[in-house]
C-alpha positions in Angstrom: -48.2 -85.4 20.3 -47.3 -89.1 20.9 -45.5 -88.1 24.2 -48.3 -86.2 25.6 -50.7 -89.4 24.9 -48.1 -91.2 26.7 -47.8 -88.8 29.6 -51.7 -88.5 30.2 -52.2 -92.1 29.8 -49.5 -92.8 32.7 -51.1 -90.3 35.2 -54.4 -91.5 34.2 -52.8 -95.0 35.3 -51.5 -93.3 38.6 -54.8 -91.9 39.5 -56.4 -95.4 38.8 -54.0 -96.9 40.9 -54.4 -94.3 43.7 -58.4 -95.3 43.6 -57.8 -98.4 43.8 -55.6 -98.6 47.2 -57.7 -95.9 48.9 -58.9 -98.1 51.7 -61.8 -96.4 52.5 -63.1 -96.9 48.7 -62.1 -100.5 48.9 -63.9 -101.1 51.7 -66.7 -99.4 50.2 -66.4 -101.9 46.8 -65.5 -105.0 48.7 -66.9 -107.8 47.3 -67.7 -109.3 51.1 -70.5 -106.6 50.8 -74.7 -107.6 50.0 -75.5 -106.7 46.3 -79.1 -105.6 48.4 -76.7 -103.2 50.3 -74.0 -101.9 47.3 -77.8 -101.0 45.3 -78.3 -98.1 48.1 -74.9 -96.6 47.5 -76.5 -94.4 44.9 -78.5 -93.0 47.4 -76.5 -93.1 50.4 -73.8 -92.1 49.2 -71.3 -93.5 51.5 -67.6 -92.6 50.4 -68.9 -88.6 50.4 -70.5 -88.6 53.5 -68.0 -90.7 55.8 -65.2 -88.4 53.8 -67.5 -85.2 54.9 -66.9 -86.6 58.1 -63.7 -86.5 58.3 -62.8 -90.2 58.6 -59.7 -91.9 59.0 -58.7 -95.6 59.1 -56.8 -94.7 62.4 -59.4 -94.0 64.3 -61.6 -94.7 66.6 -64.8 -95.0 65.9 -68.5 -95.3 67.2 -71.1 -96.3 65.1 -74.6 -95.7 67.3 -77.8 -98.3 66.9 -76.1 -100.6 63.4 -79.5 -102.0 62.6 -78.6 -104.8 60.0 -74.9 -103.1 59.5 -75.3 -101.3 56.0 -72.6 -98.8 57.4 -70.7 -101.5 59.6 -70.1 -103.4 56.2 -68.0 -100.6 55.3 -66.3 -99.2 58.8 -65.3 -102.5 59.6 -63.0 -103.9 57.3 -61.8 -100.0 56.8 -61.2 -99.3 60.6 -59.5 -103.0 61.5 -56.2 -102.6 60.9 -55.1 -99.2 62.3 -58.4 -97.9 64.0 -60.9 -99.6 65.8 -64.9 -100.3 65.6 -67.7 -99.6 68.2 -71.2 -101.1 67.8 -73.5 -99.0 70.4 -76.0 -102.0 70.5 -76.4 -104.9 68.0 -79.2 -107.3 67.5 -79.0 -110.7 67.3 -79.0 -111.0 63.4 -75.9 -108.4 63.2 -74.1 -110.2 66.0 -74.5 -113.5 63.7 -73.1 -111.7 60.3 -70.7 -110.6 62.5 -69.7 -113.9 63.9 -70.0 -115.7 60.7 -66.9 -113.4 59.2 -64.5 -112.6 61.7 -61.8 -111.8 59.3 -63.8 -108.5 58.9 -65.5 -108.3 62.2 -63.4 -109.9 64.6 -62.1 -106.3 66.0 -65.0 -105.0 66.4 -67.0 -104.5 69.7 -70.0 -104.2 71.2 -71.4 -101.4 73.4 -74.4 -101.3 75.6 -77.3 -99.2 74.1 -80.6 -98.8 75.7 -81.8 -95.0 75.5 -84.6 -95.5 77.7 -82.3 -97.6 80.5 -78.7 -97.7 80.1 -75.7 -96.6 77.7 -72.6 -97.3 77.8 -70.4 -98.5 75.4 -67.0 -96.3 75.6 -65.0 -94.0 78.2 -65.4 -90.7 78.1 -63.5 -88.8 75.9 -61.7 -92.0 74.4 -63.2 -91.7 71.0 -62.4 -89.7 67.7 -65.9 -90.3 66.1 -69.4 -91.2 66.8 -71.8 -91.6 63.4 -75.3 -92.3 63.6 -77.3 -92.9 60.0 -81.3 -92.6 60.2 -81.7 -93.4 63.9 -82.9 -89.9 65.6 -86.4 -90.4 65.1 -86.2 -93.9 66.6 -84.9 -92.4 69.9 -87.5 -89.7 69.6 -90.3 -92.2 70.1 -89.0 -93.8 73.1 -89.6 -90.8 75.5 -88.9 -87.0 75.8 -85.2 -87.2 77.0 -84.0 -90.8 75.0 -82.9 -88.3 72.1 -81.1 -86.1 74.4 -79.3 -89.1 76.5 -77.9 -90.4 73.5 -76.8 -86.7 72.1 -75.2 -86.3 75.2 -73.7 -90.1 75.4 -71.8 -89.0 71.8 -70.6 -85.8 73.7 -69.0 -87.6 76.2 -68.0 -90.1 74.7 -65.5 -88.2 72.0 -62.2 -86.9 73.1 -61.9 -82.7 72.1 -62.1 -82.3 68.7 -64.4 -85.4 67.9 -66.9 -85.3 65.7 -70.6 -86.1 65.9 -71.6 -87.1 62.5 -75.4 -87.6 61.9 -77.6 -88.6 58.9 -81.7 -88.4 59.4 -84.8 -88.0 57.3 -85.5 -84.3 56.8 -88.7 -82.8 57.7 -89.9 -79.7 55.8 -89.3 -76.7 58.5 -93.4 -76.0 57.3 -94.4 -78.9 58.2 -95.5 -78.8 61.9 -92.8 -80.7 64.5 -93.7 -84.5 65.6 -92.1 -84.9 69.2 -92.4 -88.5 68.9 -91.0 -88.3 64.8 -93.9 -91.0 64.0 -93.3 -90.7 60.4 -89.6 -91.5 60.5 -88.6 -87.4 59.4 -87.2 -84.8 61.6 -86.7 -80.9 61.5 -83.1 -80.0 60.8 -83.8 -77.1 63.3 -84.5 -80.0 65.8 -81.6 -82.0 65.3 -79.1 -78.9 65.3 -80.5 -77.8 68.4 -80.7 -81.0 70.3 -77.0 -81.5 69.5 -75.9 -78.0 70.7 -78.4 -78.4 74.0 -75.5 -80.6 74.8 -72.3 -78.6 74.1 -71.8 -79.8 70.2 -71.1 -77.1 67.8 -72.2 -77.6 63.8 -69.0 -77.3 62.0 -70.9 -77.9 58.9 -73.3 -79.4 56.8 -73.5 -81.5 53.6 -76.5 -81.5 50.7 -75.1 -85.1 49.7 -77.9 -86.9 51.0 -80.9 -84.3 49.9 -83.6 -85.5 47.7 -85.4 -82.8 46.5 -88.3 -85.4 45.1 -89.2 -86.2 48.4 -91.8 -84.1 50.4 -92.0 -86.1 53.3 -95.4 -86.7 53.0 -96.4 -90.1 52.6 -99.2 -92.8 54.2 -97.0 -94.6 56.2 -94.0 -91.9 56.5 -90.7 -92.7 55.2 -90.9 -96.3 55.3 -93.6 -95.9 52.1 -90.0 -94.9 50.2 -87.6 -97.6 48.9 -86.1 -99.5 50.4 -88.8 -100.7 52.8 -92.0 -99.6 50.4 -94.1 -100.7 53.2 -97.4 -99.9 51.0 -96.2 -102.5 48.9 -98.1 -102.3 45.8 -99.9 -99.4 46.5 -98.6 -96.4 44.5 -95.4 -98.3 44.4 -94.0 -97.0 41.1 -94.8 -93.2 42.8 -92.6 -94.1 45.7 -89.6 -95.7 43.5 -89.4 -92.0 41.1 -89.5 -90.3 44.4 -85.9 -92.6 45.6 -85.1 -92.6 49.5 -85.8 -89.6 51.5 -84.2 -86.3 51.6 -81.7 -86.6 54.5 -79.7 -84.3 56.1 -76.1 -84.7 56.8 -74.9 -82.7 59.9 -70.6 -82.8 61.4 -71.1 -81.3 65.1 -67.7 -80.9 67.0 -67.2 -81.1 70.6 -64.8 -78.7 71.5 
């Protein structure tokens, strides 16, 4: 009996060490990460869905419209050393994080990204992986085809094989299509569609990020959720039991 408590307790110690030099979960518990940020991880859900993915630290990657870098915090330091990081557009305040720790950032780069002018930010076919999180409805709103140019940007963009990995506020298929997603949620019909318009086929697709609390039906659309609860007091405690949206989590393939 004392031998088998030995053996268990010695793979249990391999398994801990295994965790502990996956890079992509190092990354993820890095302490150069904001506590604001490492609080969402419950809901984002980041090791599953960059794993669904089918990530690796040797690759090369795109990560479309960063925002304020929740993902990049992550991709960055895991992608440095063997792969490589592509912002498609930054803002000023992510180009100052970034600047302000280049022994994370310093290999990344930036791309240009304007859906209703110009986008350009790698060869074609030179990349293994394009990811966008929660952006679809933002290119929705800037005209009929800003959606579509940026689908087929990520097409072109990734050698054969690539993957198109995309996370987005889900609409209820009942509830009637916005063309200019004014409430931050999308049809899942919609998205798959849009990306196979453009020659991507959906290799799968990932429940990860579903929330079945949400209905997507709030005053103000998803920014009434946490994190933004842009009704500030106003039915805040209603919002925070709901969580973040229910998301969907699409892997398209170009072939």
């Amino acid at each position: 009996m004392k031998k088998m408590l030995f053996s268990l307790a010695f793979i249990g110690a391999l398994c801990q060490s295994a965790v502990a030099q996956d890079p992509l979960q190092a990354a993820i518990s890095g302490s150069h990460r904001s506590a604001a940020n490492i609080a969402r991880d419950a809901a984002r859900h980041p090791n599953e869905t960059l794993q669904f993915f089918g990530i690796q630290n040797s690759m090369k990657v795109v990560e479309l419209a960063p925002g304020g870098g929740w993902y990049t915090e992550i991709l960055a330091p895991y992608l440095r050393k063997d792969g490589k990081l592509i912002l498609a557009g930054a803002g000023n305040a992510l180009k100052t994080k970034l600047s302000e720790s280049p022994a994370l950032y310093d290999q990344v780069s930036i791309g240009e990204f304007n859906p209703a002018k110009k986008i350009d930010y790698a060869a074609p076919s030179s990349v293994d992986m394009v990811l966008t999180f929660r952006n679809v409805h933002n290119w929705m709103s800037v005209n009929d085809t800003a959606a579509k140019a940026v689908f087929q940007s990520a097409f072109d963009a990734l050698k054969s094989g690539g993957v198109f990995g995309v996370v987005e506020h889900r609409l209820p298929e009942s509830t009637k299509h916005d063309d200019k997603g004014s409430t931050g949620y999308v049809h899942q019909s919609y998205v798959i569609a849009l990306a196979q318009s453009v020659g991507f086929k959906l290799a799968a697709q990932f429940e990860i990020n579903a929330n079945p609390k949400d209905n997507a039906n709030h005053e103000g659309g998803v920014w009434a959720l946490p994190p933004v609860l842009t009704n500030k007091e106003k039915d805040k405690e209603k919002y925070l039991a709901v969580g973040e949206s229910d998301r969907m989590t699409l892997k398209f393939v170009k072939p």
